[in-house]
Phi, psi and omega in degrees: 000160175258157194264353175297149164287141171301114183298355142307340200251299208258339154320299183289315166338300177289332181296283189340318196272331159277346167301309169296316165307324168280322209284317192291307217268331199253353185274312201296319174312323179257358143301335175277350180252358194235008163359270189306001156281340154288354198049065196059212192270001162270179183068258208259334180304281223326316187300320213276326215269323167271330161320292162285036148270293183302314189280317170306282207293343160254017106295028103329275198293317162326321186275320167296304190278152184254135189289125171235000000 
């Protein structure tokens, strides 16, 4: 057998990982413009504001790493 990855398997990886990364960059964006709706910056902005932080940056790290 070959030890290579299929390249559909390291293809989808990477959409996946801009997928996540647009979701992350546009969730994070209209919580931060919708603030005061949240009643300022605590409670539920602050969890939604790290979550989508938290979703860029493991789209990222999907979009860098090589697939083995």
């Amino acid at each position: 057998m070959s030890n290579q990855t299929p390249i559909g398997l390291t293809i989808m990886e990477k959409l996946i990982g801009l997928l996540m990364i647009a979701v992350g960059a546009i969730t994070f964006y209209v919580t931060y413009t919708n603030i005061a709706s949240f009643g300022g910056l605590g409670g539920n902005a602050t969890l939604f504001l790290a979550a989508d932080i938290a979703l860029t940056v493991l789209g990222i790290f999907l979009l860098i790493a090589k697939t083995e």
